[in-house]
Structure formats: C-alpha cells, structure tokens
C-alpha positions in Angstrom: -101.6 126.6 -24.4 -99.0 124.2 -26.0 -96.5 124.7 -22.9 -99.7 123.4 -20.7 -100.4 120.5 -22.7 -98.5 117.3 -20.9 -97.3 114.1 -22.4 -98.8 110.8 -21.0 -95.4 110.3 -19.3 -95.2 113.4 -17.6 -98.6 113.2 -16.3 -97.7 110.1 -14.3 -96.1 110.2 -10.7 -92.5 108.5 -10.4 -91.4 106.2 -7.6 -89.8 108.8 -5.6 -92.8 110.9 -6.0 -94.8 108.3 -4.5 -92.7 107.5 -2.1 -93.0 111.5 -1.0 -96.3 111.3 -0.9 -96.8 108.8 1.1 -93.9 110.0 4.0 -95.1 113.4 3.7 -99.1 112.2 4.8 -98.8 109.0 6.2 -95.0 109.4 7.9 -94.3 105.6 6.3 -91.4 105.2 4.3 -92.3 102.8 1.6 -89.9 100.4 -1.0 -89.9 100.5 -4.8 -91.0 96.9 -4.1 -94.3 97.5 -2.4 -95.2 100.5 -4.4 -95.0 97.7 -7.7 -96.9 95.2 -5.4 -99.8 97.8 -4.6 -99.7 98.9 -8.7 -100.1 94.9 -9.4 -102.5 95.3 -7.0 -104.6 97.5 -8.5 -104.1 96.4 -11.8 -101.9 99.2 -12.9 -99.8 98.4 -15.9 -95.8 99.2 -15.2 
C-alpha cells in the first residue's frame, strides 16, 4: 500500500498538465500566465 500512498506534491497537476487538459477537452491552448490568473482567481495558493 506504501507504493500507492502519494505525496502532497505529486497529487497536484503541473502547468503542462493543465495545459493538456484543457487542449485535449476544450481545443484552447492556454499560457502559464492565465492558468496563474485563473489559480488567483480561485484562491488557489502557488
């Protein structure tokens, strides 16, 4: 079970994963820039 068990920073999506999820459903390409704006946004510590 130890090998399941995830770290606070690997639970959390990077940039580039973001930015994959968003092309792959939406077909935008977003900025590193924007994606910090929306975190602000929402109130999402960086």
């Amino acid at each position: 079970m130890d090998e399941l068990d995830l770290t606070a920073a690997e639970s959390k999506a990077t940039y580039e994963e973001i930015k994959d999820y968003v092309l792959e459903h939406s077909g935008l390409k977003v900025s590193n820039l924007y994606i910090a704006q929306i975190k602000q946004k929402c109130g999402i510590i960086l």
